[in-house]
PyMOL Python script that loads the backbone (N, CA, C, O; Angstrom):
from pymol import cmd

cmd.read_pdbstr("""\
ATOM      1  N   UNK A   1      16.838  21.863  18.827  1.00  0.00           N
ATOM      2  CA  UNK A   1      16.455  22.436  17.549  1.00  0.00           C
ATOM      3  C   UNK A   1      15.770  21.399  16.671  1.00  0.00           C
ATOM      4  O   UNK A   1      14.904  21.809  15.898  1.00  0.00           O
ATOM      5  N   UNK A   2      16.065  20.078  16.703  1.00  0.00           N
ATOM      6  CA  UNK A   2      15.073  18.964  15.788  1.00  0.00           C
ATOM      7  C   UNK A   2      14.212  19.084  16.145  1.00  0.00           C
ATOM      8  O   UNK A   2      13.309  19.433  15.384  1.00  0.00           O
ATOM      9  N   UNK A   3      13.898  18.819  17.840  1.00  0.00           N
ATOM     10  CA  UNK A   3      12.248  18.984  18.327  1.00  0.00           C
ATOM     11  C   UNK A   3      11.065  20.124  17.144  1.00  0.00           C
ATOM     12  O   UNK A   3      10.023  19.924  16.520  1.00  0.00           O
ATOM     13  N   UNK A   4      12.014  21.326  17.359  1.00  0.00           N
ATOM     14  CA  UNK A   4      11.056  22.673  16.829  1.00  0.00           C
ATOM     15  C   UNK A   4      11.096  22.124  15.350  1.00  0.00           C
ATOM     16  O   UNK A   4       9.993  22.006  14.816  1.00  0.00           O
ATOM     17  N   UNK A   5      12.114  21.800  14.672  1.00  0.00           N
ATOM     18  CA  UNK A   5      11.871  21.119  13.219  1.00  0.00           C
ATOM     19  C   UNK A   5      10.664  20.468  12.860  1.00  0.00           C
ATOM     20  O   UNK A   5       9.777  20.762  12.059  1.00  0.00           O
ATOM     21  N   UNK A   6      10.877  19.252  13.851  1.00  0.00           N
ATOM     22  CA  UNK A   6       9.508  18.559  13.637  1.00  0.00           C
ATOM     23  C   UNK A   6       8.352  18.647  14.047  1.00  0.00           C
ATOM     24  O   UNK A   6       7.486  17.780  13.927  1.00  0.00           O
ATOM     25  N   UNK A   7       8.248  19.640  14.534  1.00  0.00           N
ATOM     26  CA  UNK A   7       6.553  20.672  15.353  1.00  0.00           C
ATOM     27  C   UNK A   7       6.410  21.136  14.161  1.00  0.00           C
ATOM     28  O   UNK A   7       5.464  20.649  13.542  1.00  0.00           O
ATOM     29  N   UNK A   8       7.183  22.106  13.495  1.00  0.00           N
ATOM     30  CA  UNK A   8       7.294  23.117  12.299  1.00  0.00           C
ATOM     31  C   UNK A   8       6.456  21.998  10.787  1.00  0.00           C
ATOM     32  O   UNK A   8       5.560  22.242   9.979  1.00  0.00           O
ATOM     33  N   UNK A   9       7.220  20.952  11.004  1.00  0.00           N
ATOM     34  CA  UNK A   9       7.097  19.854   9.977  1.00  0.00           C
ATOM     35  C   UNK A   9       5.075  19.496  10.018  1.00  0.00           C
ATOM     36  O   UNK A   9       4.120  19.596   9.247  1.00  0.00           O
ATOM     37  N   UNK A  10       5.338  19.071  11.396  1.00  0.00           N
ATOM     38  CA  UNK A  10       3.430  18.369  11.975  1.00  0.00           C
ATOM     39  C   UNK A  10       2.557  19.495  11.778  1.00  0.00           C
ATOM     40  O   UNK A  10       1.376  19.366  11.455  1.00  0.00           O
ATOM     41  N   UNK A  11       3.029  20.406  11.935  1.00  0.00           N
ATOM     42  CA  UNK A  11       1.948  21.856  11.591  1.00  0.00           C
ATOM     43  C   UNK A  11       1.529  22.172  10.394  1.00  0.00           C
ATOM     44  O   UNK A  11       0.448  22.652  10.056  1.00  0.00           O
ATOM     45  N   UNK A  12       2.783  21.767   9.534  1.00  0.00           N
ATOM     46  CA  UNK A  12       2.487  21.837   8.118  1.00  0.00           C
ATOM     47  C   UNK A  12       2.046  20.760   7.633  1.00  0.00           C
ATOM     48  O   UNK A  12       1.074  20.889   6.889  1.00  0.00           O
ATOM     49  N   UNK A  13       2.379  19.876   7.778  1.00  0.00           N
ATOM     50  CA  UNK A  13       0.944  18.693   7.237  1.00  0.00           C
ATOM     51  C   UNK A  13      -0.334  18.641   7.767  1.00  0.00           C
ATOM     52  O   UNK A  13      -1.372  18.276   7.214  1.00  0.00           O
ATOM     53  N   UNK A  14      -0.154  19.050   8.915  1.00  0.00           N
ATOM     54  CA  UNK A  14      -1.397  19.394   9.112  1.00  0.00           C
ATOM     55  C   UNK A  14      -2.465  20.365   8.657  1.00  0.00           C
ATOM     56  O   UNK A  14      -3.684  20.190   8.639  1.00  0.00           O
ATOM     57  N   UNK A  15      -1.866  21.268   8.345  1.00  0.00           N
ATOM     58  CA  UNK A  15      -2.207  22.487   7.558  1.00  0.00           C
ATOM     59  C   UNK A  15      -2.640  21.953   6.241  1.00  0.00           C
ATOM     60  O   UNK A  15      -3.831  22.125   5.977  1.00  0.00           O
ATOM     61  N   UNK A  16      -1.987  21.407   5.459  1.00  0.00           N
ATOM     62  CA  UNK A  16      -1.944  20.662   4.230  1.00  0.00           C
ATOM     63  C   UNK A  16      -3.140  19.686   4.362  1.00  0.00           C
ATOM     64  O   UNK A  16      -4.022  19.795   3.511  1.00  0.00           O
ATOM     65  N   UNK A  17      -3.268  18.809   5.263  1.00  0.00           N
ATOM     66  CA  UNK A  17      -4.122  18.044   5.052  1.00  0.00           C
ATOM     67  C   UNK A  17      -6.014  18.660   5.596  1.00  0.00           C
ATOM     68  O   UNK A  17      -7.137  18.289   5.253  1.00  0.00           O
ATOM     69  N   UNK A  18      -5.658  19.397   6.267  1.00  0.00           N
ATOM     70  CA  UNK A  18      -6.631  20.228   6.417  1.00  0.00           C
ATOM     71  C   UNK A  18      -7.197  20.778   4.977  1.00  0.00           C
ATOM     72  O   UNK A  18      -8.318  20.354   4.698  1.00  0.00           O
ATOM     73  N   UNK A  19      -6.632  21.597   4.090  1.00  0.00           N
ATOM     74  CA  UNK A  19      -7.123  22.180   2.969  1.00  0.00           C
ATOM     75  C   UNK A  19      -7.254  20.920   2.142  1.00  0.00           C
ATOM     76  O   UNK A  19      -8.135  20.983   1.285  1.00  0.00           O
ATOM     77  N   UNK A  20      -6.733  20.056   2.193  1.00  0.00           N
ATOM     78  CA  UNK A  20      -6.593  19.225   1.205  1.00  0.00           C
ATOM     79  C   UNK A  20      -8.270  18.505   1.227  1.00  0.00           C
ATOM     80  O   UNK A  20      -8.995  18.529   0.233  1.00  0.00           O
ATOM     81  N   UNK A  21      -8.698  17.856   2.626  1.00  0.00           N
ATOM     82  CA  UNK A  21     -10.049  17.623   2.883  1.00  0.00           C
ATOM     83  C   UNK A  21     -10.817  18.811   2.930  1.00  0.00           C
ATOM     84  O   UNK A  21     -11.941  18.440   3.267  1.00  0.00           O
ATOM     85  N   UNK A  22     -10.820  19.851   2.799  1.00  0.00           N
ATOM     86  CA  UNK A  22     -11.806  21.059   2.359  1.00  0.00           C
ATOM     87  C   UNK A  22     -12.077  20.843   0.677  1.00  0.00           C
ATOM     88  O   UNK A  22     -13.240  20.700   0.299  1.00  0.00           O
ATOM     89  N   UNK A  23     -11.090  20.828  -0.195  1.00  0.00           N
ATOM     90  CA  UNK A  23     -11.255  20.872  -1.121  1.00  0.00           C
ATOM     91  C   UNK A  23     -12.027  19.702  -1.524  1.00  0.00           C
ATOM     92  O   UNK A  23     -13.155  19.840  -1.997  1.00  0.00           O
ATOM     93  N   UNK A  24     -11.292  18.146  -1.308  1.00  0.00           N
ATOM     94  CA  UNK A  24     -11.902  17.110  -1.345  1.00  0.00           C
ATOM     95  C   UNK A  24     -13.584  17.276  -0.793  1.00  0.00           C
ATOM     96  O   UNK A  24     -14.433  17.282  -1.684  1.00  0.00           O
ATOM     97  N   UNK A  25     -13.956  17.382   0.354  1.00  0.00           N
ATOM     98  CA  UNK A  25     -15.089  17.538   0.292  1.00  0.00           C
ATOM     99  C   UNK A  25     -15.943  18.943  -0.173  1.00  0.00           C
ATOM    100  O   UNK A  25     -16.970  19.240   0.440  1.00  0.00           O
ATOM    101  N   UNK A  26     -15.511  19.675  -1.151  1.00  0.00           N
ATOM    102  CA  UNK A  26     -16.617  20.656  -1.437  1.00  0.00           C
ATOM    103  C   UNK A  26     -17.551  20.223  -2.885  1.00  0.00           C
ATOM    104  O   UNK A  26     -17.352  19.404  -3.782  1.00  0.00           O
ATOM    105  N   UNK A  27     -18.176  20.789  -2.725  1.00  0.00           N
ATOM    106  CA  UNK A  27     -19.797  20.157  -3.791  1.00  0.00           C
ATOM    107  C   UNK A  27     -19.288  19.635  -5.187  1.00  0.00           C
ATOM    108  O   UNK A  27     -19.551  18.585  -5.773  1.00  0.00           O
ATOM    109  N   UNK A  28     -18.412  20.776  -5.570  1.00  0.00           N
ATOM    110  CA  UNK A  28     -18.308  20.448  -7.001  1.00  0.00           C
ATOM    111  C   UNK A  28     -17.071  19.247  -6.926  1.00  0.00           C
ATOM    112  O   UNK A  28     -17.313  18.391  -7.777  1.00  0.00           O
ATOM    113  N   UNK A  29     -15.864  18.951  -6.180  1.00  0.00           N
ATOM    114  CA  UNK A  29     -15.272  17.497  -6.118  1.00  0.00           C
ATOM    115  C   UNK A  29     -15.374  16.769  -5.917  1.00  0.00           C
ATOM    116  O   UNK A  29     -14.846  15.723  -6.294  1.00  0.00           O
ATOM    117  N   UNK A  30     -16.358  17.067  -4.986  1.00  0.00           N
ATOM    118  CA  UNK A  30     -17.187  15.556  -4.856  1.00  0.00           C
ATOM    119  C   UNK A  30     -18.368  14.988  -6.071  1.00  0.00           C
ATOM    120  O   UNK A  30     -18.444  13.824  -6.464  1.00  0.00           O
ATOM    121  N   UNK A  31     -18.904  15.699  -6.352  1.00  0.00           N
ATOM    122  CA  UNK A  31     -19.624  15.564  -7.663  1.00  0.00           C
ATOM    123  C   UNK A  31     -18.809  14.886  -8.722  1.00  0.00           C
ATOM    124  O   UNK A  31     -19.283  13.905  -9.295  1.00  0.00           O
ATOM    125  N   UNK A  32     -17.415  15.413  -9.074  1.00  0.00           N
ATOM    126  CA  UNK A  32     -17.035  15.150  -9.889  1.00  0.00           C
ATOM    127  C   UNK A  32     -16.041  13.766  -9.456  1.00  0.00           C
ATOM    128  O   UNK A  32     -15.280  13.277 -10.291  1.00  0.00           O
ATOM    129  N   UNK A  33     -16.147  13.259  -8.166  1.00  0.00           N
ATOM    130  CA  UNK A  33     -15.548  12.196  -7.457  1.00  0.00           C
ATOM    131  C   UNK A  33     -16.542  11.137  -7.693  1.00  0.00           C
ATOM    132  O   UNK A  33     -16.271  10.099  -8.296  1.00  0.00           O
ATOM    133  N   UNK A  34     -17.958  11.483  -7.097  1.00  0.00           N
ATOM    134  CA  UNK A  34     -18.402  10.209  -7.485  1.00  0.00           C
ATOM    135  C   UNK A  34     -19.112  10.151  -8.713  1.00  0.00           C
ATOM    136  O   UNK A  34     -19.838   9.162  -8.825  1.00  0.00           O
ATOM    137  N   UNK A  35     -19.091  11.158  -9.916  1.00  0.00           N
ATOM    138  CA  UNK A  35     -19.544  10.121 -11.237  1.00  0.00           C
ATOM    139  C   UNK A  35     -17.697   9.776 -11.533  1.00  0.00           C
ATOM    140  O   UNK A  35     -17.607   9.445 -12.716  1.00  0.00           O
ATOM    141  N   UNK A  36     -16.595   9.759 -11.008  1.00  0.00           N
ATOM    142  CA  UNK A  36     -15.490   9.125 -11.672  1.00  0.00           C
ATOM    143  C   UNK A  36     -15.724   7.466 -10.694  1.00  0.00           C
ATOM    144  O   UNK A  36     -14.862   6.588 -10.732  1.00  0.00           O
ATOM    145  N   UNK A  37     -16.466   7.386 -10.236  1.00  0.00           N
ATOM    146  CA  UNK A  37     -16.646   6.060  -9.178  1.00  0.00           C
ATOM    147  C   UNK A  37     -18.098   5.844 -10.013  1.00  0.00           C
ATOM    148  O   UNK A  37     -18.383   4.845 -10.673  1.00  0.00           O
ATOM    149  N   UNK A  38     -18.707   6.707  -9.868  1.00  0.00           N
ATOM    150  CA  UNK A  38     -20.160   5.490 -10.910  1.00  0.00           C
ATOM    151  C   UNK A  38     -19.682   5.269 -12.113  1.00  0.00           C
ATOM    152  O   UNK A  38     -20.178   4.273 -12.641  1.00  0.00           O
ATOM    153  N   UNK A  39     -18.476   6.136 -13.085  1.00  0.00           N
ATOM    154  CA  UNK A  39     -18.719   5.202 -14.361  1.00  0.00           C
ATOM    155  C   UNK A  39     -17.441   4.091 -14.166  1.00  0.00           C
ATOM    156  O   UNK A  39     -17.291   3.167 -14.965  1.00  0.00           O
ATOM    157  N   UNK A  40     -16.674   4.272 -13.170  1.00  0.00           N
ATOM    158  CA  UNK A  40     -15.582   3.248 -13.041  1.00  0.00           C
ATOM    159  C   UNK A  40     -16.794   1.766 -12.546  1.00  0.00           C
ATOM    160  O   UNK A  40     -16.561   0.640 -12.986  1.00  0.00           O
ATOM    161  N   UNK A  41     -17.376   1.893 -12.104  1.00  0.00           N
ATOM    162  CA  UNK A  41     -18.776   0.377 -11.540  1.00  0.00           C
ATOM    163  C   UNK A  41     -19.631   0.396 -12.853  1.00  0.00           C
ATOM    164  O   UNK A  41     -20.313  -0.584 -13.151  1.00  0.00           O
ATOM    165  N   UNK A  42     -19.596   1.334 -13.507  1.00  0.00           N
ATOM    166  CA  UNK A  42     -20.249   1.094 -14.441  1.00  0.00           C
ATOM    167  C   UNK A  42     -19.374   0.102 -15.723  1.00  0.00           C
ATOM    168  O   UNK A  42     -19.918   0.037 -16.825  1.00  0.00           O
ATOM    169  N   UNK A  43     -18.569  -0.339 -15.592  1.00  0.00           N
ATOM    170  CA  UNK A  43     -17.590  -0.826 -16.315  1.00  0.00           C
ATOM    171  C   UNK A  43     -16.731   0.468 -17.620  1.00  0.00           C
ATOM    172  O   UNK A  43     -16.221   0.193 -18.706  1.00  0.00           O
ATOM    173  N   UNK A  44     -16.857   1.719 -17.000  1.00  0.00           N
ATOM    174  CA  UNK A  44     -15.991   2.699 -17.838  1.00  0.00           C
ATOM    175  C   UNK A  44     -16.662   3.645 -19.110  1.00  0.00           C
ATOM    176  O   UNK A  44     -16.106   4.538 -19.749  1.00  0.00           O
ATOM    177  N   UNK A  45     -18.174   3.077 -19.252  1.00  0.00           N
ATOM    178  CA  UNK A  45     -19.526   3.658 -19.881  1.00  0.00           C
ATOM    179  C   UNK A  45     -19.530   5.057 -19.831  1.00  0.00           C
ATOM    180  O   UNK A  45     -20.492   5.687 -20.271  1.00  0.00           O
TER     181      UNK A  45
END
""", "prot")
cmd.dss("prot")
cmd.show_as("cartoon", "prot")
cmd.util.cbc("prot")
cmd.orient("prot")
């Protein structure tokens, strides 16, 4: 029964990290990812 626990467990992070990089890479978070990285090089401008 731990085995199936931790299949149950890997499926769901996986799942999780799956949506998680969908979101991360769609147009508008990334947009809004890298001007929080150009004004952080920009010294915070």
């Amino acid at each position: 029964m731990v085995t199936s626990e931790y299949a149950v467990g890997i499926i769901a992070a996986v799942a999780f990290a799956a949506v998680l990089y969908k979101v991360v890479t769609s147009g508008q978070v990334q947009t809004e990812l890298q001007d929080i990285v150009k004004r952080a090089l920009d010294g915070g401008a």
